[in-house]
C-alpha positions as CSV (number, residue, x, y, z in Angstrom):
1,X,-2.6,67.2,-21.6
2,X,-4.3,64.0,-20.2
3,X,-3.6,60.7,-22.2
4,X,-4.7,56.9,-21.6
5,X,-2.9,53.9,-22.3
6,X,-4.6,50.7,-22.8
7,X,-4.6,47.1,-24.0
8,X,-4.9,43.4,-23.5
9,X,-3.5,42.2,-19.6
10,X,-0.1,40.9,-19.9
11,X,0.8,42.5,-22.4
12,X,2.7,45.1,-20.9
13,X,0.7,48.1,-20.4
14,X,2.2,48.1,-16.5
15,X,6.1,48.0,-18.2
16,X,5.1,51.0,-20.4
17,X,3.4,53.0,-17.5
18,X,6.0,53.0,-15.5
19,X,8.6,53.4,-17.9
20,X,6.7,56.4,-18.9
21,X,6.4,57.4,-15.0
22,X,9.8,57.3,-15.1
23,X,9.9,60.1,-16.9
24,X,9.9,63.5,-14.5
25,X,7.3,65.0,-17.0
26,X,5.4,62.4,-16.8
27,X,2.7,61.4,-14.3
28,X,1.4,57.5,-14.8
29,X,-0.9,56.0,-12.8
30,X,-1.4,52.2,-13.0
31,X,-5.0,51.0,-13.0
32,X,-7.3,53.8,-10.9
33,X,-10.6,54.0,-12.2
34,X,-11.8,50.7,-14.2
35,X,-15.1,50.5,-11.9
36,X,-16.0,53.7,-14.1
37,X,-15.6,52.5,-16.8
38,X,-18.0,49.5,-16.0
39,X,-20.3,51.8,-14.6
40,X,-20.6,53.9,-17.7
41,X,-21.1,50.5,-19.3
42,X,-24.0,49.4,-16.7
43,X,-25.9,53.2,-17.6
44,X,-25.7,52.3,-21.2
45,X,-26.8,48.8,-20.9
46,X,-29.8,50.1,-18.3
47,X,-30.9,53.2,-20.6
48,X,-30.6,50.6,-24.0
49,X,-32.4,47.9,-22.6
50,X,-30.5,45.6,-25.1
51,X,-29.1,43.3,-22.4
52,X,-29.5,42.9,-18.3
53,X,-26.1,43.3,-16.8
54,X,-24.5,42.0,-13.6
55,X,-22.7,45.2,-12.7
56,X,-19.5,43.3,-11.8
57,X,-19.2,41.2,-14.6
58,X,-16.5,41.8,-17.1
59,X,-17.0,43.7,-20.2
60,X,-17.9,41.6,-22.8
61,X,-16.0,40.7,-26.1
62,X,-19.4,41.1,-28.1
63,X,-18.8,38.4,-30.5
64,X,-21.7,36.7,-32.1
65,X,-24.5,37.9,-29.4
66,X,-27.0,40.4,-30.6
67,X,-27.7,41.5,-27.1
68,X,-24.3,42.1,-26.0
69,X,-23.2,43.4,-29.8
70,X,-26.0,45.9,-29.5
71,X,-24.9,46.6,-26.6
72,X,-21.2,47.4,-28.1
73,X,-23.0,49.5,-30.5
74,X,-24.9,51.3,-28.0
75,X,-21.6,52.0,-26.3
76,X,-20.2,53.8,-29.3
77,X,-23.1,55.5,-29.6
78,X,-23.5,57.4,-26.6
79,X,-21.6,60.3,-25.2
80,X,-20.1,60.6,-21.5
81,X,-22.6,63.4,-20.8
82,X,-25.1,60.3,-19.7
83,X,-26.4,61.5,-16.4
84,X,-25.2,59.4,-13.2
85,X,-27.7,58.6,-10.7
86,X,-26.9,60.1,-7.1
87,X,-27.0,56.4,-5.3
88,X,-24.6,55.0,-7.7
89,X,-21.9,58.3,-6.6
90,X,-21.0,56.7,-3.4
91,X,-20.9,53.4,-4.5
92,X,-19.1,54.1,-7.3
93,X,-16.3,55.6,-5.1
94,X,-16.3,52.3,-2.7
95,X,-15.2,50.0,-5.7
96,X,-12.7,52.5,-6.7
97,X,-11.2,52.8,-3.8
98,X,-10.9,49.3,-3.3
99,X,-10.1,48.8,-6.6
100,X,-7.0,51.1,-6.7
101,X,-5.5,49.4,-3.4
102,X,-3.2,47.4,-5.2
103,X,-2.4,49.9,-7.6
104,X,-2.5,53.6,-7.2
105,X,-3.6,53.7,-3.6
106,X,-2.7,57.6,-3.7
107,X,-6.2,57.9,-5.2
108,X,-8.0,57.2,-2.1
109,X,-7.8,60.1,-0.1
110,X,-9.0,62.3,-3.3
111,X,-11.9,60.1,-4.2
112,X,-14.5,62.7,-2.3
113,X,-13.7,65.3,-4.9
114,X,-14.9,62.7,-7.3
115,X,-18.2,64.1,-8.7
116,X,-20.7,65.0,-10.7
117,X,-23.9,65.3,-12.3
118,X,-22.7,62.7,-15.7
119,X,-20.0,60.9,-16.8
120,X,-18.4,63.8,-18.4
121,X,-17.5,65.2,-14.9
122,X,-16.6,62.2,-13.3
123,X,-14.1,61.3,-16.0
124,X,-12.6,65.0,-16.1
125,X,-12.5,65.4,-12.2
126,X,-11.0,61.5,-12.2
127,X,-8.4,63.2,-15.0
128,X,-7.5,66.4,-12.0
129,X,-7.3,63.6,-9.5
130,X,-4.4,62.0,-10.8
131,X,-2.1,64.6,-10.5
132,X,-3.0,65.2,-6.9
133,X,-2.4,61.6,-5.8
134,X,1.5,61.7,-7.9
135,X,2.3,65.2,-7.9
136,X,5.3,66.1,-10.2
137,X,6.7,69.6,-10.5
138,X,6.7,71.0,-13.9
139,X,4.3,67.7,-15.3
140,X,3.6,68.2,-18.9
141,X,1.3,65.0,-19.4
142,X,-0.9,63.5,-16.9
143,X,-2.9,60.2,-17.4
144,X,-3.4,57.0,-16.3
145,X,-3.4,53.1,-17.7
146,X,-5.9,50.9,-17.8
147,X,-6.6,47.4,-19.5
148,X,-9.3,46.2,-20.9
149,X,-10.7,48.9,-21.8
150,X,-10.3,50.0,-25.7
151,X,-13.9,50.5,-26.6
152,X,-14.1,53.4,-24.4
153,X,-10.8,55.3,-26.7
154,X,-13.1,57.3,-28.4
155,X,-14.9,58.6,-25.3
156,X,-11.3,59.6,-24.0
157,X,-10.3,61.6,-27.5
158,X,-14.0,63.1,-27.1
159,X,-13.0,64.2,-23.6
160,X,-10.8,67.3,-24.2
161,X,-9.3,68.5,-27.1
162,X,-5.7,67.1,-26.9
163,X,-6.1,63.8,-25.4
164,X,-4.4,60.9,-26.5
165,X,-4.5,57.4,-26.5
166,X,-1.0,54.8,-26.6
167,X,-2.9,51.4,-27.6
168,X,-0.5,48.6,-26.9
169,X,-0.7,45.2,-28.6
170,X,1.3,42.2,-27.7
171,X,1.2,38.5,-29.5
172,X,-1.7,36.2,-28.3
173,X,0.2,33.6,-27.8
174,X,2.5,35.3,-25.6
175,X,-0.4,36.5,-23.3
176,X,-2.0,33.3,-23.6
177,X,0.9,31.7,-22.4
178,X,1.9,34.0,-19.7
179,X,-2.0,33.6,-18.2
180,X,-1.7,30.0,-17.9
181,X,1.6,30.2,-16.6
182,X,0.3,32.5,-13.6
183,X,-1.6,31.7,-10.7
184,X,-4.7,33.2,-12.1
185,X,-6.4,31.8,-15.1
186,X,-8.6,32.4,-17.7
187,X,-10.7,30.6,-20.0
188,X,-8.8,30.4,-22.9
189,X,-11.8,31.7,-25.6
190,X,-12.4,34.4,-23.1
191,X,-8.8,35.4,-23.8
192,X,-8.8,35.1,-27.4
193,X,-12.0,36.9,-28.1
194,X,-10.6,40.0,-25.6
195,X,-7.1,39.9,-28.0
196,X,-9.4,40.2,-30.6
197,X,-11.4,42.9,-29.3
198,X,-8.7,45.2,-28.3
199,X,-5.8,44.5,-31.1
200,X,-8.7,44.9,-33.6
201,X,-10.2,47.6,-32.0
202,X,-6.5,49.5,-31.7
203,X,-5.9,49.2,-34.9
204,X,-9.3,51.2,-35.9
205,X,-9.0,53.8,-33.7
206,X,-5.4,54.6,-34.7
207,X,-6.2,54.5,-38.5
208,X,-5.2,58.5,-39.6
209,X,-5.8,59.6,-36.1
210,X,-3.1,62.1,-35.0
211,X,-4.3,61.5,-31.2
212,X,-3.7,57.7,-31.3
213,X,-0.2,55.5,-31.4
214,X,-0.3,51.9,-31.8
215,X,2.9,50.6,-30.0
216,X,3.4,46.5,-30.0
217,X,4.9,45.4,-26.7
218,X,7.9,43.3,-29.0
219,X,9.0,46.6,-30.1
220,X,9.2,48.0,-26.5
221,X,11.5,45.2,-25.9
222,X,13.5,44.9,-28.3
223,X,14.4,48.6,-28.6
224,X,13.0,50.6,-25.7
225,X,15.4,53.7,-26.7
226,X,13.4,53.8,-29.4
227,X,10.1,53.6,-27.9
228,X,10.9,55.8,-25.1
229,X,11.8,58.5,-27.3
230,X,8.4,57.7,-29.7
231,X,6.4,58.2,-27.2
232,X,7.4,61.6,-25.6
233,X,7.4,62.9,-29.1
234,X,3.7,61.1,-29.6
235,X,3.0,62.9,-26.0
236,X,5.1,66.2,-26.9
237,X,7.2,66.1,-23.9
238,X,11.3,66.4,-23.1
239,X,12.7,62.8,-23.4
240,X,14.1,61.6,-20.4
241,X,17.0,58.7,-20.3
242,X,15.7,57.7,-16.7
243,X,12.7,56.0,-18.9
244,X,15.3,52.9,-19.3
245,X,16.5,52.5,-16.5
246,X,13.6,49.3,-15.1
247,X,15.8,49.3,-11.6
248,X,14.7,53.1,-11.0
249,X,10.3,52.1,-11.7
250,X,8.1,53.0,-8.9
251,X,5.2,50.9,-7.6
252,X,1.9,52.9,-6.5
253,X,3.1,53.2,-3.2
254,X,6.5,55.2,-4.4
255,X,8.7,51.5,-3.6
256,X,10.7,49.7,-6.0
257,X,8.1,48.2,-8.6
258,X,8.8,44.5,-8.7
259,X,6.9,43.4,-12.5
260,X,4.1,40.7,-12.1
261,X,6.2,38.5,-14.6
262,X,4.5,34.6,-15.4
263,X,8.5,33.5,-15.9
264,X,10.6,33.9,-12.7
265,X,13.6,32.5,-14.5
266,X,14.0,35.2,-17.1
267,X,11.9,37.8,-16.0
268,X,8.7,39.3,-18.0
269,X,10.2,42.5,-20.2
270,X,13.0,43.4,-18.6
271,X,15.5,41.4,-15.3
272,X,17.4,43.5,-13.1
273,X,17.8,46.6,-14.8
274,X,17.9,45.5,-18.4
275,X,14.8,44.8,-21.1
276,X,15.0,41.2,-21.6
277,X,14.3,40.1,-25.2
278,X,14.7,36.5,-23.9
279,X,10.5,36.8,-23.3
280,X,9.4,37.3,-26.3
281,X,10.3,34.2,-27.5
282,X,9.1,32.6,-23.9
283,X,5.7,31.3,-25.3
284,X,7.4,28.6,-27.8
285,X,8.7,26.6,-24.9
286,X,5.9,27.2,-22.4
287,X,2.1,27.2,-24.5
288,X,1.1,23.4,-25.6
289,X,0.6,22.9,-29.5
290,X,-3.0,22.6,-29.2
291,X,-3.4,26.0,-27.5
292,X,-1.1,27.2,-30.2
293,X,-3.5,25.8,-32.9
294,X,-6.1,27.2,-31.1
295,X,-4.9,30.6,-30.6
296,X,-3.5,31.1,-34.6
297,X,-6.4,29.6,-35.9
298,X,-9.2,32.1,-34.5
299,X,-6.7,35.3,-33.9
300,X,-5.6,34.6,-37.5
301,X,-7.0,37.4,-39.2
302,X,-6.9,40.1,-36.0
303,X,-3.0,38.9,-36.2
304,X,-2.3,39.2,-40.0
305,X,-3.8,42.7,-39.6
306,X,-1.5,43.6,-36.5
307,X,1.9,42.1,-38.4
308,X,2.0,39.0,-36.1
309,X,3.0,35.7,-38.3
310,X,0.4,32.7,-37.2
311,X,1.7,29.5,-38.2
312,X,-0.3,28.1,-41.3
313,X,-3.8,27.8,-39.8
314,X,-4.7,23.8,-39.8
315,X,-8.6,24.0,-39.2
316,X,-9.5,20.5,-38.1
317,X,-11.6,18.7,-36.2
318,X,-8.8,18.2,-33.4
319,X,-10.4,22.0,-32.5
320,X,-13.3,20.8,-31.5
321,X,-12.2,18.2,-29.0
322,X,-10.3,21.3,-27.2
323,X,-11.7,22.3,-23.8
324,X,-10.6,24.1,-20.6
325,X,-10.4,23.1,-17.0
326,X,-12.8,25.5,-15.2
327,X,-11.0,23.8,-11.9
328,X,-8.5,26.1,-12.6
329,X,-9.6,29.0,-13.5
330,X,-9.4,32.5,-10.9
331,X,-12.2,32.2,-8.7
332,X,-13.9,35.4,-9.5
333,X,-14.5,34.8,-13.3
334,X,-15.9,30.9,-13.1
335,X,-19.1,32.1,-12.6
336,X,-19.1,34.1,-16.3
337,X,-17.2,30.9,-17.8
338,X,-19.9,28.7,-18.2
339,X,-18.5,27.8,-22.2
340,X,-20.1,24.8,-24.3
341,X,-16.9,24.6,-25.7
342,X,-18.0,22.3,-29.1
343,X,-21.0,25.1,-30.1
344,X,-18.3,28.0,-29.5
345,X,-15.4,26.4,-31.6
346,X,-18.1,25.5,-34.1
347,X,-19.4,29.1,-34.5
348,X,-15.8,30.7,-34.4
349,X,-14.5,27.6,-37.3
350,X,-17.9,29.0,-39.1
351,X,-16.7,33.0,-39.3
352,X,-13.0,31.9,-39.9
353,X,-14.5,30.6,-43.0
354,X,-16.4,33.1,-43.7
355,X,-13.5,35.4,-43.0
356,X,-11.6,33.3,-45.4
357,X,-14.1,33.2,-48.1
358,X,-14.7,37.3,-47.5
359,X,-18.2,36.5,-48.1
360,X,-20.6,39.2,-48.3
361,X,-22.4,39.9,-45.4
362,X,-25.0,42.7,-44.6
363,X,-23.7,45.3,-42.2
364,X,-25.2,43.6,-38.9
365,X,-23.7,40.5,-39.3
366,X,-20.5,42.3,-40.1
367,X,-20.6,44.3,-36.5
368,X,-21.3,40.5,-35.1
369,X,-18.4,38.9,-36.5
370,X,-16.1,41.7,-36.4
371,X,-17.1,44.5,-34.3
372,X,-17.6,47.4,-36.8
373,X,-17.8,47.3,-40.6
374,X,-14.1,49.3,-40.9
375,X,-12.7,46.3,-39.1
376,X,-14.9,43.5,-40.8
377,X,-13.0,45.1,-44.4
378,X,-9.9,45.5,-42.8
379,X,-9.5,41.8,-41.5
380,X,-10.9,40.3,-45.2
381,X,-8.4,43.0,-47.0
382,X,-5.6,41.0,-45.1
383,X,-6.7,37.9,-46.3
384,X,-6.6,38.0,-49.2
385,X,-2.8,38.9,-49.0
């Protein structure tokens, strides 16, 4: 059986694989193939015509632009069996393999048996590929994680009959705040309207569906027993007690894993060999109250509908003097950060109070606002609670 976790970055999805690594029926492997996703992505946007891509951009939070929300749609739409032309093969396996460096470097060696006519094959052979990079004697679930990724989960269920999907959510403020506590940062809409994206978009795709578990990275922490044993029975495999031991995590390259934690002083979700539940309180202390207003004003309703508690949501004017140093931002994503920061807050104050309101809209502005109708009535349901 081949499953997928995937979420929001820093929220994590690197913690869970490798606690589920961990496990001796268990193969995990961290971040291998998100340049196939995009390229899946790039076909669809080249055979739609909705939108012109730049094949290494990121993939897009499709909020309030046609183009890019048809684009979402589009996505949805079309099955894996999309055919993959022969030039894009080899290049295709260059950006994985230097993708994967950092990662699951295992995968390089194997990327020449990497093919096929469509998308279907690639994904499937990708699927093989795993566990002949991290073998494990009697493995009884292979898969990989990846982030950013949760509008292709119903592509993966569509795959193979079996496959599941662990979609893991964590509170925006806490990834908010551990991003600009790192070195690298992003724009601070981009982040929110990716939360909303993927927490919105896991809670959908889990509604009734035997092959989907939504698991919040809070309750990882603060009782990993518990989500250990939750998701071998999700995953139908033995339970293993080494899933809790953090000390005994492997990196890509079989070493120690050492977690990519934004606070040094406590750790991220676990220090030494112990979950610390110290971090989940971390973002009180460390994400300025404007960001906070920020963040619980336009994640409101994606956060009510996930169980977080925003504060009271205060829409004011102070939003609109809000903007973000692009000085500081990672290098690689300035150039798709080019925000007019008073016409964005103004159009995300305008669906919170539409939101709010629960106004009826027709169907296409629903998808623009919200993604898909299920979600647009899901998000209005909760507000009126």
């Amino acid at each position: 059986m081949n499953f997928l976790i995937t979420g929001m970055f820093r929220s994590g999805t690197t913690m869970l694989a490798k606690m589920l690594d961990a496990n001796p029926r268990i193969i995990c492997v961290s971040d291998p193939y998100a340049p196939l996703y995009k390229s899946f992505r790039n076909r669809v946007a080249e055979e739609s015509g909705f939108v012109d891509i730049d094949p290494l951009e990121p993939l897009n939070d499709y909020y309030f632009e046609p183009a890019q929300n048809n684009l979402f749609q589009s996505i949805q739409e079309t099955g894996l069996d999309l055919s993959l032309p022969t030039e894009e093969l080899e290049s295709l396996r260059e950006r994985i393999h230097k993708h994967c460096q950092p990662y699951s470097p295992g995968i390089s060696k194997f990327l020449r048996d990497l093919d096929g006519s469509n998308y279907t094959d690639l994904f499937k052979n990708g699927n093989r590929l795993l566990a002949q990079a991290y073998p494990k004697d009697g493995a009884q679930a292979v898969g990989s994680k990846e982030v950013w990724i949760g509008e292709f989960a119903p592509h993966f269920f569509r795959l193979a009959q079996g496959n599941k999907v662990v979609f893991v959510v964590r509170d925006p403020r806490a990834v908010v705040a551990s991003n600009y506590a790192s070195p690298g940062i992003y724009p601070l809409l981009f982040l929110i309207r990716q939360w909303r994206k993927l927490a919105s978009l896991a809670w959908w795709f889990s509604q009734g569906h035997s092959q989907a578990m939504l698991l919040k990275y809070e309750e990882v922490v603060a009782d990993p027993a518990g989500a250990a044993q939750s998701l071998c029975e999700f995953l139908d495999v033995d339970y293993s007690a080494d899933m809790l031991d953090p000390g005994g995590y492997r990196d890509g390259d079989g070493k120690p894993w050492k977690q990519n934690s934004s606070y040094q002083d406590i750790g991220g979700g676990y220090k030494g060999q112990q979950f610390e539940k110290r971090s989940l309180e971390k973002w009180k202390e460390v994400l300025p109250p404007m960001y906070t207003q920020v963040v619980d004003t336009l994640c409101y309703f994606e956060m009510k509908l996930l169980g977080y508690t925003p504060s009271i949501p205060v829409v004011t004017s102070v939003l609109l003097d809000f903007e973000d140093n692009v000085e500081t931002f990672s290098e690689w994503i300035r150039p798709y950060s080019n925000y007019n920061y008073f016409k964005e807050i103004s159009v995300e104050l305008y669906r919170h109070r539409l939101l709010s309101d629960q106004k009826e809209v027709s169907t296409n502005v629903q998808q623009l606002l919200s993604l898909l109708p299920g979600i647009h009535e899901g998000l209005c349901s909760n507000a009126a609670r």
